[in-house]
PQR file of N, CA, C, O and H, with PARSE charges and radii, in Angstrom:
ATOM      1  N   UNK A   1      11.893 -14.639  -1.016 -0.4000 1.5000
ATOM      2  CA  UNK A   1      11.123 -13.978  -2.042 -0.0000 2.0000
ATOM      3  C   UNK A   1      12.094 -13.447  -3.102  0.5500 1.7000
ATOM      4  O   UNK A   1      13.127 -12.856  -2.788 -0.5500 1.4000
ATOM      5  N   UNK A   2      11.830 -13.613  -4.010 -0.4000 1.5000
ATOM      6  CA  UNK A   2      12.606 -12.991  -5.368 -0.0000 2.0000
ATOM      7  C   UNK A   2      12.360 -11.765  -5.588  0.5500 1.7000
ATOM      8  O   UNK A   2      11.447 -11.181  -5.003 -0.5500 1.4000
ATOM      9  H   UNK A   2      10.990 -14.092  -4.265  0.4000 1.0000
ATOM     10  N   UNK A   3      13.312 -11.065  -6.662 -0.4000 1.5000
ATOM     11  CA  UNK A   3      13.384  -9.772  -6.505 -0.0000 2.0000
ATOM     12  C   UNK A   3      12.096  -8.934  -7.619  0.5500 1.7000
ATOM     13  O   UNK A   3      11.756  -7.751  -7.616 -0.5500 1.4000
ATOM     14  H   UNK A   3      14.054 -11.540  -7.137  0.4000 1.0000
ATOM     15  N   UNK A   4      11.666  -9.939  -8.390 -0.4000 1.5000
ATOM     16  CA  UNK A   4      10.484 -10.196  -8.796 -0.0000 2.0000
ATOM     17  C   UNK A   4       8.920 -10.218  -8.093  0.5500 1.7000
ATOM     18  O   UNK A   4       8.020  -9.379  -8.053 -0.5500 1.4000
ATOM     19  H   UNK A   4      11.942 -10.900  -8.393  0.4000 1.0000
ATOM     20  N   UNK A   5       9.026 -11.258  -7.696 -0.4000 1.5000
ATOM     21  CA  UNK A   5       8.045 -11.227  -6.527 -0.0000 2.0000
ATOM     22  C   UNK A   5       7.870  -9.936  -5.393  0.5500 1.7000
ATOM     23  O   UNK A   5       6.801  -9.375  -5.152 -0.5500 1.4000
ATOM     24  H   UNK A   5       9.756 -11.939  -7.729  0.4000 1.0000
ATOM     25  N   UNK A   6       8.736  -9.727  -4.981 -0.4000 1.5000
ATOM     26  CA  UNK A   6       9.553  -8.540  -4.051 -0.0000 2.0000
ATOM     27  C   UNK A   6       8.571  -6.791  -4.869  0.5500 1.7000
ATOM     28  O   UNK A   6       7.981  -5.893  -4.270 -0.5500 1.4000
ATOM     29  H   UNK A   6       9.605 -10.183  -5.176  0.4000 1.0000
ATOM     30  N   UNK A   7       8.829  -6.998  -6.455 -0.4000 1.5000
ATOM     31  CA  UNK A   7       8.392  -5.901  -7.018 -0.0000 2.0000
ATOM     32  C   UNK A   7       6.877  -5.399  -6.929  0.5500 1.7000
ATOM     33  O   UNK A   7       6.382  -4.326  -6.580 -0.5500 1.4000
ATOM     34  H   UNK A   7       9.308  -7.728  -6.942  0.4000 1.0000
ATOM     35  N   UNK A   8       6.223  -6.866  -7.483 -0.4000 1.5000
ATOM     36  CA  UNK A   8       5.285  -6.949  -7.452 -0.0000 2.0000
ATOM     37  C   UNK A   8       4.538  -6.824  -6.510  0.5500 1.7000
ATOM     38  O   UNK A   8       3.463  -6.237  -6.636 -0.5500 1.4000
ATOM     39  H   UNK A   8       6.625  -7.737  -7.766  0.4000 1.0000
ATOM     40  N   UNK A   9       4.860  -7.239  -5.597 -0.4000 1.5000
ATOM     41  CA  UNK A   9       4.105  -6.589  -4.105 -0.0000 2.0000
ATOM     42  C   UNK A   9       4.267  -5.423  -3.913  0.5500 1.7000
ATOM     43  O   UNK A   9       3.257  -4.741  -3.742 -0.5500 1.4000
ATOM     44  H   UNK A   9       5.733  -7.716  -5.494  0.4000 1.0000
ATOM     45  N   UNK A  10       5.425  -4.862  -3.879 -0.4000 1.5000
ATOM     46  CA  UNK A  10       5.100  -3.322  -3.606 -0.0000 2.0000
ATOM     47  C   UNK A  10       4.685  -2.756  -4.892  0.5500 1.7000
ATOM     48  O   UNK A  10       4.964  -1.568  -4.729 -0.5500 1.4000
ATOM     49  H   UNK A  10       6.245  -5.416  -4.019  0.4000 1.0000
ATOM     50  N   UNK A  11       4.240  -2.854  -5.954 -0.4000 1.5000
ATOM     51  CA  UNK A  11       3.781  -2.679  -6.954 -0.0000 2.0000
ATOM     52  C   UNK A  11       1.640  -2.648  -6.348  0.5500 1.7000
ATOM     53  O   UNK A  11       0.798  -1.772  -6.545 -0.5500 1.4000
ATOM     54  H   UNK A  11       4.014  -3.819  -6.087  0.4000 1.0000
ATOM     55  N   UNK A  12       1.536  -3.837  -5.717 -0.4000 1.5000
ATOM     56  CA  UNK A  12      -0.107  -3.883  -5.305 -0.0000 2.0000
ATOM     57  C   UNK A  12      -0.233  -2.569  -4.119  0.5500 1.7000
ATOM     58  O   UNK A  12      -0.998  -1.605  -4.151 -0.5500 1.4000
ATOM     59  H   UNK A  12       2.220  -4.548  -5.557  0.4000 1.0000
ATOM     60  N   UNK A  13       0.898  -2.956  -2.999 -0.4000 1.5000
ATOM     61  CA  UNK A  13       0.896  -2.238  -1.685 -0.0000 2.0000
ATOM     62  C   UNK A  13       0.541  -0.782  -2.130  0.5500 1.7000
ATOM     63  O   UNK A  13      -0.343  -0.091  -1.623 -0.5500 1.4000
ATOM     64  H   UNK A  13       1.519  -3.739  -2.973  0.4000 1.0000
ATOM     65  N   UNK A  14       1.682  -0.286  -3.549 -0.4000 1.5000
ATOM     66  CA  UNK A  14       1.727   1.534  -4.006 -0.0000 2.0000
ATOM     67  C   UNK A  14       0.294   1.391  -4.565  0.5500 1.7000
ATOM     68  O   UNK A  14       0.119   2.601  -4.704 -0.5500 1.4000
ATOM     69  H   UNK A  14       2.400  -0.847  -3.961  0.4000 1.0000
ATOM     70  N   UNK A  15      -0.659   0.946  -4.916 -0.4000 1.5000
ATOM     71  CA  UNK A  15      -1.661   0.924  -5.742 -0.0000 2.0000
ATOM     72  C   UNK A  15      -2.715   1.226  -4.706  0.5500 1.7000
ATOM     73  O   UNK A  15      -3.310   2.286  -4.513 -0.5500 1.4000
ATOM     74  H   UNK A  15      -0.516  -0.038  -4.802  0.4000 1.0000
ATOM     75  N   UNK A  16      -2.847  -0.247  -3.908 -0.4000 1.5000
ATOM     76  CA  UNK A  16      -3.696   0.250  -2.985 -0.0000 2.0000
ATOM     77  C   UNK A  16      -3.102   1.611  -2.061  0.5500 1.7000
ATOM     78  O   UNK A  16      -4.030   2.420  -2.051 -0.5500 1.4000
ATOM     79  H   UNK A  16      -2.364  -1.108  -4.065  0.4000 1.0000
ATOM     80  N   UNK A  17      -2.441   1.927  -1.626 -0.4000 1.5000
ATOM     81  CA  UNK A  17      -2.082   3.511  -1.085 -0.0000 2.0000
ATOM     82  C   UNK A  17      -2.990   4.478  -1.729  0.5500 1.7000
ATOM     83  O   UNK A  17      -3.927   5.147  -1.294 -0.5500 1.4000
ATOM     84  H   UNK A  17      -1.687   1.269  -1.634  0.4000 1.0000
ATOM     85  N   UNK A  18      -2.510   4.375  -2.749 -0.4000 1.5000
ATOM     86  CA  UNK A  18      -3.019   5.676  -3.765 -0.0000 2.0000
ATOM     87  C   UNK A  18      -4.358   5.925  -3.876  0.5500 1.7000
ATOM     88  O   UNK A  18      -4.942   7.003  -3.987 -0.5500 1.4000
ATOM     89  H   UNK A  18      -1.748   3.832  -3.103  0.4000 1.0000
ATOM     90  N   UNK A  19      -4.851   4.623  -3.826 -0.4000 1.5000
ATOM     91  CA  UNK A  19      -6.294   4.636  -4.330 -0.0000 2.0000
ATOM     92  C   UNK A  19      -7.430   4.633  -2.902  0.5500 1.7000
ATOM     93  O   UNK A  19      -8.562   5.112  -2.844 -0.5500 1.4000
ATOM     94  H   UNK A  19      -4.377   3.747  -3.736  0.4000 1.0000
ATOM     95  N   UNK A  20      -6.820   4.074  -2.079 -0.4000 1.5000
ATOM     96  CA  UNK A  20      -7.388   3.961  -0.724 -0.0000 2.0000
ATOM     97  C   UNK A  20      -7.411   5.138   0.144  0.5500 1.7000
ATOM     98  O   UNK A  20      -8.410   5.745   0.530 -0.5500 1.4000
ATOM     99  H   UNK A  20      -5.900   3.685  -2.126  0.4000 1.0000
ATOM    100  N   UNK A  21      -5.863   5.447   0.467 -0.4000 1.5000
ATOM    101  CA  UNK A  21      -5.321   6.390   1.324 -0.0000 2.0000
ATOM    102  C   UNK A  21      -4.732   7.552   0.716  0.5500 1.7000
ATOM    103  O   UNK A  21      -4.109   8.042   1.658 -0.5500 1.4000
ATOM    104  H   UNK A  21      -5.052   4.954   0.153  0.4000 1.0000
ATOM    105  N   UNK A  22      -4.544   8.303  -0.296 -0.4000 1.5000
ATOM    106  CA  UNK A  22      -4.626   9.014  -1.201 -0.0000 2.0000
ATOM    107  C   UNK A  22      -2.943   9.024  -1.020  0.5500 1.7000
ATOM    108  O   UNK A  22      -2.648  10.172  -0.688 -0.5500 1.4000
ATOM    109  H   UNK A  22      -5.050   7.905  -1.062  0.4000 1.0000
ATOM    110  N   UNK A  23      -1.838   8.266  -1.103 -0.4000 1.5000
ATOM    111  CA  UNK A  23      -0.949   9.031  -0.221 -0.0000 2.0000
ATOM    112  C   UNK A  23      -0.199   8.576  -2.014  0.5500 1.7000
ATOM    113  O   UNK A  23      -0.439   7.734  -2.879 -0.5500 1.4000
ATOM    114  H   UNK A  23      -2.078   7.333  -1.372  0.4000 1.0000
ATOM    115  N   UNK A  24       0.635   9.555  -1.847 -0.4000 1.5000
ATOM    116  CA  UNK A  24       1.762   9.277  -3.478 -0.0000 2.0000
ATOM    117  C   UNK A  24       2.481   8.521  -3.480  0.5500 1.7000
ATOM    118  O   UNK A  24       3.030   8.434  -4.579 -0.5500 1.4000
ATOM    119  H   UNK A  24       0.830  10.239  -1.144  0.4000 1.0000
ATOM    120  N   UNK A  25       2.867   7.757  -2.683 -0.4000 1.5000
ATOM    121  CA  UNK A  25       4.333   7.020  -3.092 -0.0000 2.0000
ATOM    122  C   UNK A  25       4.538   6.303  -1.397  0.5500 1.7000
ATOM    123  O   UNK A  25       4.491   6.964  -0.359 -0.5500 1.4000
ATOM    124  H   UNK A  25       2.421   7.828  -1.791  0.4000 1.0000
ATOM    125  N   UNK A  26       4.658   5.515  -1.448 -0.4000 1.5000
ATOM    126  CA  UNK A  26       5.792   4.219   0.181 -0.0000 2.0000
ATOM    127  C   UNK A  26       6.933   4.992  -0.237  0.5500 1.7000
ATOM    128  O   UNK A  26       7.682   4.841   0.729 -0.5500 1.4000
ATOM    129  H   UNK A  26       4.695   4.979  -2.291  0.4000 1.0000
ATOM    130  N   UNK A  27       7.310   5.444  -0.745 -0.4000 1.5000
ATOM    131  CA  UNK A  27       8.983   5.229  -0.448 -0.0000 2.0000
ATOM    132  C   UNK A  27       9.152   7.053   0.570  0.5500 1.7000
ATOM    133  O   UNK A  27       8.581   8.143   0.612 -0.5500 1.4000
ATOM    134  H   UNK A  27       6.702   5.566  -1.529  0.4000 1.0000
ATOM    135  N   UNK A  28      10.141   6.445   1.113 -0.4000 1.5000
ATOM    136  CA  UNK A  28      10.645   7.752   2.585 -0.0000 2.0000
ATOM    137  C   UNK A  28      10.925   8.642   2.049  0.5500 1.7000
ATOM    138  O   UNK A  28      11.609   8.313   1.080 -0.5500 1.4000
ATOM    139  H   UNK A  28      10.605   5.560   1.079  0.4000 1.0000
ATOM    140  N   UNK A  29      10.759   9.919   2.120 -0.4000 1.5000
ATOM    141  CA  UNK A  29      11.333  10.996   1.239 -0.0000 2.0000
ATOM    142  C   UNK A  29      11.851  11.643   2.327  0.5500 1.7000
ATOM    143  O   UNK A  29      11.836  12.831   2.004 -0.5500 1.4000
ATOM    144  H   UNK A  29      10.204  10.186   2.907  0.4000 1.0000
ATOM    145  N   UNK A  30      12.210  11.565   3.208 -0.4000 1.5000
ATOM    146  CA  UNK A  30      12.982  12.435   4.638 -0.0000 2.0000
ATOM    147  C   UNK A  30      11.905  13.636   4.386  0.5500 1.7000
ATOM    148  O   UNK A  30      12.376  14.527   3.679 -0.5500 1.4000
ATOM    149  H   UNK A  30      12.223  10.600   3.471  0.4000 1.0000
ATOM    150  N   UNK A  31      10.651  13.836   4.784 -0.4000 1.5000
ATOM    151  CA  UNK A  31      10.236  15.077   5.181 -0.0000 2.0000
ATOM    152  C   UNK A  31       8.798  14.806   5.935  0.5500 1.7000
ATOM    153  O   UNK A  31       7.922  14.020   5.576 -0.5500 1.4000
ATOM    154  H   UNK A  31      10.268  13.112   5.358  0.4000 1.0000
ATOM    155  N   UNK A  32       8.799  15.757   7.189 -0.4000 1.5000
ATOM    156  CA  UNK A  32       7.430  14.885   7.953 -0.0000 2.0000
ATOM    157  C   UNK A  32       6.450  15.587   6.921  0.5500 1.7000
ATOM    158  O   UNK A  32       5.417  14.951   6.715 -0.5500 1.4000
ATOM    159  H   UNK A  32       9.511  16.396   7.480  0.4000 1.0000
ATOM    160  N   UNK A  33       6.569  16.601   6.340 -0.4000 1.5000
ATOM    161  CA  UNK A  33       5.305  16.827   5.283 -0.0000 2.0000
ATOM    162  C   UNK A  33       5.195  16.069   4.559  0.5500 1.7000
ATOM    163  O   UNK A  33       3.969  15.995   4.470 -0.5500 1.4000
ATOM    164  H   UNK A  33       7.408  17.118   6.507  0.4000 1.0000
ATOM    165  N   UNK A  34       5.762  15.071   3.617 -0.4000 1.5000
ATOM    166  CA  UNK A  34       5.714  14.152   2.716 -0.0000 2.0000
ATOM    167  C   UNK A  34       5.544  12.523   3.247  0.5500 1.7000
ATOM    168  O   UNK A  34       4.987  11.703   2.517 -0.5500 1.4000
ATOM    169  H   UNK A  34       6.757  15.131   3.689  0.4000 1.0000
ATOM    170  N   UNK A  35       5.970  12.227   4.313 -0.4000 1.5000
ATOM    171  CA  UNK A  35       6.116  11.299   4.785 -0.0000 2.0000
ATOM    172  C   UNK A  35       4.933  11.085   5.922  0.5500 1.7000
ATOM    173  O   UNK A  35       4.942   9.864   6.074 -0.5500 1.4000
ATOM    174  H   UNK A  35       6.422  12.893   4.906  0.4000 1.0000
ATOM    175  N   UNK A  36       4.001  11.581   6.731 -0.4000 1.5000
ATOM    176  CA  UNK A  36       3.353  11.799   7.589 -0.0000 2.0000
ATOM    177  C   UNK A  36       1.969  12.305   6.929  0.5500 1.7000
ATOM    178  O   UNK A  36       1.891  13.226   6.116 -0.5500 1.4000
ATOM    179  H   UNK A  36       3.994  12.574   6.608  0.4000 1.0000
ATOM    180  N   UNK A  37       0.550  11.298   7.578 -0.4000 1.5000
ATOM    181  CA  UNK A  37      -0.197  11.629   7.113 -0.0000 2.0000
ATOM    182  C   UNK A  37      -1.700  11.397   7.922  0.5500 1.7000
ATOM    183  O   UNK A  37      -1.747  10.332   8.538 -0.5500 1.4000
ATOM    184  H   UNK A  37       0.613  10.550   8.239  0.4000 1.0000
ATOM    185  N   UNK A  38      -2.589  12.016   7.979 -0.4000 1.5000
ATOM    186  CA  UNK A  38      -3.564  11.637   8.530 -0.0000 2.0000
ATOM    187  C   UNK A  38      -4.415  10.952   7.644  0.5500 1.7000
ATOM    188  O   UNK A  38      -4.705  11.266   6.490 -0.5500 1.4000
ATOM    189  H   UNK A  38      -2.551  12.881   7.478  0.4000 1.0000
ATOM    190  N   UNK A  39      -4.884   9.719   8.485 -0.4000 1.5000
ATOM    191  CA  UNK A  39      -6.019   8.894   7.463 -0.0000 2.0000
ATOM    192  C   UNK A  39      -7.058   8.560   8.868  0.5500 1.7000
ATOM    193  O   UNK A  39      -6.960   8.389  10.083 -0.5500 1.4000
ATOM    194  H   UNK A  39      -4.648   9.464   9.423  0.4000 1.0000
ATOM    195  N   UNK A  40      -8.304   8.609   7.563 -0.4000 1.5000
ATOM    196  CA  UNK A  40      -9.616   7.962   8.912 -0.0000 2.0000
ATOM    197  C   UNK A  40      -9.286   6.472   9.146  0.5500 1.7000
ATOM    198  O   UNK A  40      -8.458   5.915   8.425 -0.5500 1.4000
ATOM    199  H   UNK A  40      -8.383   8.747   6.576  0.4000 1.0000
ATOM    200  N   UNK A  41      -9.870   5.869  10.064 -0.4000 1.5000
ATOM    201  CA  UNK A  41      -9.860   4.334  10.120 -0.0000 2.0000
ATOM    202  C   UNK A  41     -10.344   3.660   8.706  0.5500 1.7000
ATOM    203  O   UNK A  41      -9.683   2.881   8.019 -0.5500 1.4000
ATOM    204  H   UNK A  41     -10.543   6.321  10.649  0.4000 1.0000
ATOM    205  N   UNK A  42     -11.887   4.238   8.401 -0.4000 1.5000
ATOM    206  CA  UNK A  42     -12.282   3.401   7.429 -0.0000 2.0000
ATOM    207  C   UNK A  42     -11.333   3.385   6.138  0.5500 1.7000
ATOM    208  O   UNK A  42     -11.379   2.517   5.266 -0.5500 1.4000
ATOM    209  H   UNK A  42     -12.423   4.870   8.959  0.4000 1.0000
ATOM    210  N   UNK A  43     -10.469   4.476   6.155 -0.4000 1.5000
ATOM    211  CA  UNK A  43      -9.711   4.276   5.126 -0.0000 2.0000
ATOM    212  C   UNK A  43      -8.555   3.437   5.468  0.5500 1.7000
ATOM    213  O   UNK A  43      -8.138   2.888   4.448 -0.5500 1.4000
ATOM    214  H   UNK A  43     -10.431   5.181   6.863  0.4000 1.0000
ATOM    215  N   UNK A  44      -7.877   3.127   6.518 -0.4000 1.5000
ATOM    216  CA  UNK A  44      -6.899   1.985   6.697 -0.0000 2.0000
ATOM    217  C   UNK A  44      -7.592   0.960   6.627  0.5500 1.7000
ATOM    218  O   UNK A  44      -6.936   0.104   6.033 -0.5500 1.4000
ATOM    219  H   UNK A  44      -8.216   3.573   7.346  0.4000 1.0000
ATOM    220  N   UNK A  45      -9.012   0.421   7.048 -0.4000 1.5000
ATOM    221  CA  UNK A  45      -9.440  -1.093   7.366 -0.0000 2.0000
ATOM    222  C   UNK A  45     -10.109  -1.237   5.413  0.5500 1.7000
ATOM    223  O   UNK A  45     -10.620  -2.268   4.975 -0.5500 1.4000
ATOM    224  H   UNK A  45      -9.544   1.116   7.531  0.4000 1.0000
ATOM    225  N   UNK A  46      -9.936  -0.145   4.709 -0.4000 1.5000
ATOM    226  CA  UNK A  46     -10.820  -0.451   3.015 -0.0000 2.0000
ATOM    227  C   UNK A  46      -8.953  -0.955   2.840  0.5500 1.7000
ATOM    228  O   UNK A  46      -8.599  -2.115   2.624 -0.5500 1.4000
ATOM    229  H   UNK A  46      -9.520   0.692   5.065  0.4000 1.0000
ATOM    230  N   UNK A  47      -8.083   0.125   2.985 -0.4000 1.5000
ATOM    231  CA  UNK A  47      -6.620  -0.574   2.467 -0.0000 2.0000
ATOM    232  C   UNK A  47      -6.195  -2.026   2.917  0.5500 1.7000
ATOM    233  O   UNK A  47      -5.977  -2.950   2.134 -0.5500 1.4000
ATOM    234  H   UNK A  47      -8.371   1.067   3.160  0.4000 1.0000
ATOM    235  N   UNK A  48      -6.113  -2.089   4.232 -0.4000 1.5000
ATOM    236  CA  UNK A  48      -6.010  -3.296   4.246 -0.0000 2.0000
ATOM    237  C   UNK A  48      -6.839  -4.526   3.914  0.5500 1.7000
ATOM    238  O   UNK A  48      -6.365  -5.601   3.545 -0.5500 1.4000
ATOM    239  H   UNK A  48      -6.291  -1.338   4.868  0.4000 1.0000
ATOM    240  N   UNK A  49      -7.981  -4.286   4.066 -0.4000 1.5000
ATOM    241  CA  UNK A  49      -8.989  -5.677   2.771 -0.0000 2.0000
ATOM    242  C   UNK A  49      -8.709  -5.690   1.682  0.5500 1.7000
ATOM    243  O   UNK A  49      -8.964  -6.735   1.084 -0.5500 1.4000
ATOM    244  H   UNK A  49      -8.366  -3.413   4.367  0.4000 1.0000
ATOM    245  N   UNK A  50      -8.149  -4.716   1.013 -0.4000 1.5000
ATOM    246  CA  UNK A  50      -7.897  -4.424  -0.376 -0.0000 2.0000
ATOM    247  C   UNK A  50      -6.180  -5.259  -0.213  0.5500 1.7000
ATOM    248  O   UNK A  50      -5.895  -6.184  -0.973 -0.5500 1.4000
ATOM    249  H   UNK A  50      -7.941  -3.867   1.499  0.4000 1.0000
ATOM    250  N   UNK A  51      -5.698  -5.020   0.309 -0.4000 1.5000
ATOM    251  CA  UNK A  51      -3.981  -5.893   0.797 -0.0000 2.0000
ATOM    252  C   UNK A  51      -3.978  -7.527   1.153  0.5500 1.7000
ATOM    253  O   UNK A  51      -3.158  -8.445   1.119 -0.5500 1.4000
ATOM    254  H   UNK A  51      -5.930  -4.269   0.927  0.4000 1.0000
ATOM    255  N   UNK A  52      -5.355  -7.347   1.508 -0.4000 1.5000
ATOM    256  CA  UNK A  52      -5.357  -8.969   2.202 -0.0000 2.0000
ATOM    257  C   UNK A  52      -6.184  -9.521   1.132  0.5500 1.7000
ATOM    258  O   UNK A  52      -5.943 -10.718   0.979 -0.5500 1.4000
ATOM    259  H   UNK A  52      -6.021  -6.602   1.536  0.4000 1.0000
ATOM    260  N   UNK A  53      -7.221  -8.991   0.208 -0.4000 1.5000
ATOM    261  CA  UNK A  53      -7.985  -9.813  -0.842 -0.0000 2.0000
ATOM    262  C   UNK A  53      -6.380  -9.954  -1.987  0.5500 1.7000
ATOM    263  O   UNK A  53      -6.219 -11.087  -2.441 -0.5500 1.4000
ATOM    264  H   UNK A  53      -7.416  -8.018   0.332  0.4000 1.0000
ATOM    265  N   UNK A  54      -5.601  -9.184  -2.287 -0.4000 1.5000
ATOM    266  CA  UNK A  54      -4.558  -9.308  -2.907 -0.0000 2.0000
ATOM    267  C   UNK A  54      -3.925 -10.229  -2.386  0.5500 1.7000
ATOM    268  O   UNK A  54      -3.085 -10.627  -3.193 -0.5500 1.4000
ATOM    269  H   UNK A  54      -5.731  -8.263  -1.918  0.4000 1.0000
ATOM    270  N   UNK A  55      -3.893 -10.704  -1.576 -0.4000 1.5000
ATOM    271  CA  UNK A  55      -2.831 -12.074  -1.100 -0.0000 2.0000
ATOM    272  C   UNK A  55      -3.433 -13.059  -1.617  0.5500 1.7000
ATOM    273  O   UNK A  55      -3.026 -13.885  -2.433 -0.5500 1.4000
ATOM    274  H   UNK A  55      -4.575 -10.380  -0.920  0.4000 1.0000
ATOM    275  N   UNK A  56      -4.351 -12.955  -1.152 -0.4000 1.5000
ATOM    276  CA  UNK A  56      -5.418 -14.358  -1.612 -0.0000 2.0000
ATOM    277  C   UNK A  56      -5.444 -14.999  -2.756  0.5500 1.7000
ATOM    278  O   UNK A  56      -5.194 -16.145  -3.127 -0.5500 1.4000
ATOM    279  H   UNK A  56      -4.682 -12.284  -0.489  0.4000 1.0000
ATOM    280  N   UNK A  57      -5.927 -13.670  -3.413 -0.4000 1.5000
ATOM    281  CA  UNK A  57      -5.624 -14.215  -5.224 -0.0000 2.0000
ATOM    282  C   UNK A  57      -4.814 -13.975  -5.287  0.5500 1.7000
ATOM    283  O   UNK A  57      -4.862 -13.362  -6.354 -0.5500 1.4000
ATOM    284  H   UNK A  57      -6.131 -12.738  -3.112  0.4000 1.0000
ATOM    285  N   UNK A  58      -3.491 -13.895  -4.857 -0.4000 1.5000
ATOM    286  CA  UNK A  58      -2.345 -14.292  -5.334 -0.0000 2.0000
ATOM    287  C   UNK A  58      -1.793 -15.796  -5.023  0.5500 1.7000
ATOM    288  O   UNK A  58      -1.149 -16.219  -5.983 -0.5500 1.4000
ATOM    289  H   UNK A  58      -3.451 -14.392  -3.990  0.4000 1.0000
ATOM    290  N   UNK A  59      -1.866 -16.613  -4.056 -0.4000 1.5000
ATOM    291  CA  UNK A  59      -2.040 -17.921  -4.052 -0.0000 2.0000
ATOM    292  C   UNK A  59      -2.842 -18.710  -4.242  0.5500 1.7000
ATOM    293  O   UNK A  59      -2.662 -19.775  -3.651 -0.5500 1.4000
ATOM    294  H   UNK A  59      -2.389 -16.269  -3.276  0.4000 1.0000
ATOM    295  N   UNK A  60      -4.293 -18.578  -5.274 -0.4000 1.5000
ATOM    296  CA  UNK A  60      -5.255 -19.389  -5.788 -0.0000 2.0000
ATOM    297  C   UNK A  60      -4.293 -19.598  -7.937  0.5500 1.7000
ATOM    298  O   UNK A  60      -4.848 -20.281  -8.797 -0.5500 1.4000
ATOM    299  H   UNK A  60      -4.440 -17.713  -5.754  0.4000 1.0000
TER
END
């Protein structure tokens, strides 16, 4: 994967986070308050359809 390609995905991944799982940012910030989070299921199984319809149209 290019470092391009590479961006752009975590570019969809931070999007859906935010919008799904309310969370600010993927990247590690060393703190279990910042880094650690409770989510319901329905909100991991809406993120991940939202992760996996993004793949899709990305190879059509």
């Amino acid at each position: 994967m290019t470092k391009r390609q590479q961006e752009k995905l975590d570019a969809i991944f931070t999007r859906v986070a935010q919008e799904e799982l309310q969370v600010e940012t993927l990247e590690q910030r060393w703190s279990d308050n910042l880094d650690f989070y409770d989510i319901p299921v329905w909100g991991i199984k809406n993120a991940l359809e939202r992760a996996y319809e993004a793949g899709r149209n990305s190879v059509k």
